[in-house]
C-alpha positions in Angstrom: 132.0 86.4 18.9 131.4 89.8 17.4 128.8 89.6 14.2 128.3 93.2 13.4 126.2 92.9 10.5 123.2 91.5 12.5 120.4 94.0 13.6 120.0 92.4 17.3 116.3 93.5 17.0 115.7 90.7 14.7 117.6 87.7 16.3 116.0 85.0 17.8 118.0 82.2 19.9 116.2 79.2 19.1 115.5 77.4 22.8 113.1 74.7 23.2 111.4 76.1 25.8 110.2 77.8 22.5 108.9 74.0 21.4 106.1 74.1 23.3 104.9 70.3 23.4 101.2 71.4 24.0 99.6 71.8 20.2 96.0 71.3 18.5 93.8 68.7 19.6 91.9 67.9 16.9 92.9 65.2 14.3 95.8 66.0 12.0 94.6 67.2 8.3 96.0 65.9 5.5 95.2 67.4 2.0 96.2 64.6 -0.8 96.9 65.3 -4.2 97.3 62.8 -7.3 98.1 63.6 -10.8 96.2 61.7 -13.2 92.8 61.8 -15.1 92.6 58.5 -16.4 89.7 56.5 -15.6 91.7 53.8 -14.2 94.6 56.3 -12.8 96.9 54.2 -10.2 98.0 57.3 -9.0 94.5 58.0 -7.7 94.3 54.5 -6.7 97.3 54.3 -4.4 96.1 58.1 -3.4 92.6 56.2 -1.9 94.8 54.0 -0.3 96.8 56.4 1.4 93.8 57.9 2.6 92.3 54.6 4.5 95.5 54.6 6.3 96.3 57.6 7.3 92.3 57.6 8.6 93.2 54.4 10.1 96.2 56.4 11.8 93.2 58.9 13.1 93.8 61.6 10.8 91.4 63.5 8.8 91.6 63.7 5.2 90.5 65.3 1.9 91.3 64.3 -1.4 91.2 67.0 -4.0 90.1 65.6 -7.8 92.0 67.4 -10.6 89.4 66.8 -13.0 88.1 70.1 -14.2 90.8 72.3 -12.4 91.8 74.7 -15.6 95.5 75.5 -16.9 97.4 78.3 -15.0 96.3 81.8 -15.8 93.7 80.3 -18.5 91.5 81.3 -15.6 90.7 83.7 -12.9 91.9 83.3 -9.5 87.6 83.0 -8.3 87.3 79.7 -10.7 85.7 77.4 -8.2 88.1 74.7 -8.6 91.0 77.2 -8.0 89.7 78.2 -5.0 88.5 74.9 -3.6 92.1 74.0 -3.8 93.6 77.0 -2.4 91.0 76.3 0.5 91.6 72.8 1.1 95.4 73.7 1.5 94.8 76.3 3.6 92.6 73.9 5.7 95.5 71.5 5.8 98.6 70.6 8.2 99.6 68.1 6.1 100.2 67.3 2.4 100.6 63.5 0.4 101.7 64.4 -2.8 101.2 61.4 -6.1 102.3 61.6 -9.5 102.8 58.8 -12.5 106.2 59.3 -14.1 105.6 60.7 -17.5 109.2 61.3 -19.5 110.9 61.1 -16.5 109.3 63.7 -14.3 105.8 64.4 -12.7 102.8 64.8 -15.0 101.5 68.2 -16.0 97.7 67.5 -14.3 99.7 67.5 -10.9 102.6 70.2 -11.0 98.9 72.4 -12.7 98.1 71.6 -9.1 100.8 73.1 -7.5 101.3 75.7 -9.9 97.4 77.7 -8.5 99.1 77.2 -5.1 100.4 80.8 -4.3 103.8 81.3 -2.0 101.4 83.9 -0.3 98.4 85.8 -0.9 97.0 88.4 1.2 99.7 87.8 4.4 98.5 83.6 3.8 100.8 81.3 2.9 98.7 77.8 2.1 101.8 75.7 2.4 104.6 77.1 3.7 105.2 74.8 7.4 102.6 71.8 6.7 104.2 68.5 6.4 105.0 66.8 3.2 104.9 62.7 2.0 105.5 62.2 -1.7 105.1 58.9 -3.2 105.3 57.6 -7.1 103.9 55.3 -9.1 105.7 54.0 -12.2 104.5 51.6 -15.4 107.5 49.7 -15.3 110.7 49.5 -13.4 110.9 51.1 -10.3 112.3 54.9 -10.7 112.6 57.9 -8.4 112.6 60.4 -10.2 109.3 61.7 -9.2 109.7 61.6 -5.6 113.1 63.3 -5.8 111.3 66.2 -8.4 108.1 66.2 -5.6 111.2 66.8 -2.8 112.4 69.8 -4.7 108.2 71.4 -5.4 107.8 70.8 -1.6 111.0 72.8 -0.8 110.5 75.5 -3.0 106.7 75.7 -1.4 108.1 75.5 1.9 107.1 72.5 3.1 108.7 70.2 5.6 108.8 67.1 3.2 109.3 64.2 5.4 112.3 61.3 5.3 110.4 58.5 4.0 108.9 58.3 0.2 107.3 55.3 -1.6 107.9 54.3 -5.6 105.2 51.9 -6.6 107.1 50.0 -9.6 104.9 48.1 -12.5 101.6 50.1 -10.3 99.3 48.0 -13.1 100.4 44.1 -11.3 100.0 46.3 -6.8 96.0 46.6 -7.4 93.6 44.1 -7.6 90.3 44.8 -9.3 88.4 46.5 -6.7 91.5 49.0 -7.0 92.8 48.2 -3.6 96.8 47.6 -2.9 98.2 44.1 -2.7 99.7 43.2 0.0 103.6 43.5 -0.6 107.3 44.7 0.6 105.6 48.3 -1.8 102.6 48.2 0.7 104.5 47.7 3.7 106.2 50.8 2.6 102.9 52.7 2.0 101.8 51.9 5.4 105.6 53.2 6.8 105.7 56.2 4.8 101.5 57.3 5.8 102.3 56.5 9.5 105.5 58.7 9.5 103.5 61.6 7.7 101.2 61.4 10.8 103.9 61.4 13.5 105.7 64.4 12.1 102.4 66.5 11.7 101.8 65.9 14.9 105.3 67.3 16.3 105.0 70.4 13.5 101.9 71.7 13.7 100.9 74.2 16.0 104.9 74.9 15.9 105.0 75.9 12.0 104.6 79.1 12.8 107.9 79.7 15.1 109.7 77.1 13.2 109.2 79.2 9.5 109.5 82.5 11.7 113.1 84.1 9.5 115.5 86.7 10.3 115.0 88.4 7.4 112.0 88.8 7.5 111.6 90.2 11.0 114.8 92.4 10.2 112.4 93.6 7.1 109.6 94.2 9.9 112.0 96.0 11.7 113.1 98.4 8.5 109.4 99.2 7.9 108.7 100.2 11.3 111.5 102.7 11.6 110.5 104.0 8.5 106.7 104.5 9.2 108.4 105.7 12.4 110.7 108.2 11.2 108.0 109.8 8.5 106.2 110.4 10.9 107.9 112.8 12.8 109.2 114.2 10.2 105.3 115.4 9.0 
């Protein structure tokens, strides 16, 4: 099949000899973010929880606390809590994402969050390849509409947002007082979801690289190099 309009330069067959099974040894990071400041926020709540099972599954975790992270652009770039985020990213392989619903879509504390995250900065992208679980807790019935607005943030960072997603309905009756999760079918799913984060890290990381490696951009590689190239001789 002739495709003239493709610089061969740039193609890549993808081949799994090019999957390379052999990857990182160390336990899988997983950055989790929640987007509430109330005292008693059951975002944060089933955010703890995440974390004791995913540490469970052998994974090591941070948990970054919005409190005191400043609105977009109020701010310099060097605010500490701006750059303790960036750096916890950037330290990840994996991401668990939690919101509330608040009017039908994820609160402004956690897309904030998301919104100091840069596509890339100085040739680093802090999320584009880590894995991606996002999860929801509601105040009444049960509702998706925060997982399915999570899905499209993690595509449009790049991220490979995984299958499985939780939505914790009526989150106030799922914790008991010492804020852990009840058991329930909603904590079973937890427990699915967390486990499934883990498995998929494992298969992506040390293969994000090759697996987020475009054509475009290699064709753009390409374009630069010819022109460096040709001025060059031409001086």
């Amino acid at each position: 099949m002739r495709l003239p309009n493709l610089v061969p330069g740039a193609l890549d067959v993808p081949h799994p000899s090019k999957l390379s099974l052999d990857g990182p040894e160390h336990p899988p990071r997983i950055l989790i973010l929640y987007g509430s400041l109330r005292p008693q926020s059951f975002s944060r709540k089933l955010a703890l929880e995440a974390e004791r099972l995913l540490q469970h599954f052998g994974a090591e975790t941070r948990v970054f606390d919005p409190h005191e992270l400043p609105l977009l652009d109020s701010v310099g770039v060097d605010h500490p809590k701006v750059q303790e985020l960036r750096a916890l990213s950037e330290w990840s392989e994996g991401h668990v994402w939690v919101s509330p619903e608040r009017h039908g879509t994820i609160t402004a504390v956690f897309k904030n969050q998301i919104d100091w995250l840069p596509l890339e900065e100085g040739g680093v992208r802090p999320t584009q390849g880590r894995t991606l679980a996002v999860m929801q807790v509601c105040g009444g019935s049960q509702s998706f509409n925060v997982v399915n607005a999570l899905r499209v943030l993690g595509r449009w960072m790049r991220m490979v947002t995984i299958p499985n997603q939780s939505s914790v309905p009526k989150a106030w009756q799922e914790f008991d007082e010492q804020g852990r999760m009840k058991p329930s079918a909603y904590y079973d799913r937890v427990v699915d979801v967390m486990e499934e984060l883990v498995k998929f890290t494992v298969m992506v990381r040390g293969r994000s690289a090759y697996l987020t490696n475009r054509y475009s951009e290699r064709k753009g590689d390409l374009t630069a190099v010819e022109l460096a190239a040709a001025s060059g001789a031409a001086q």
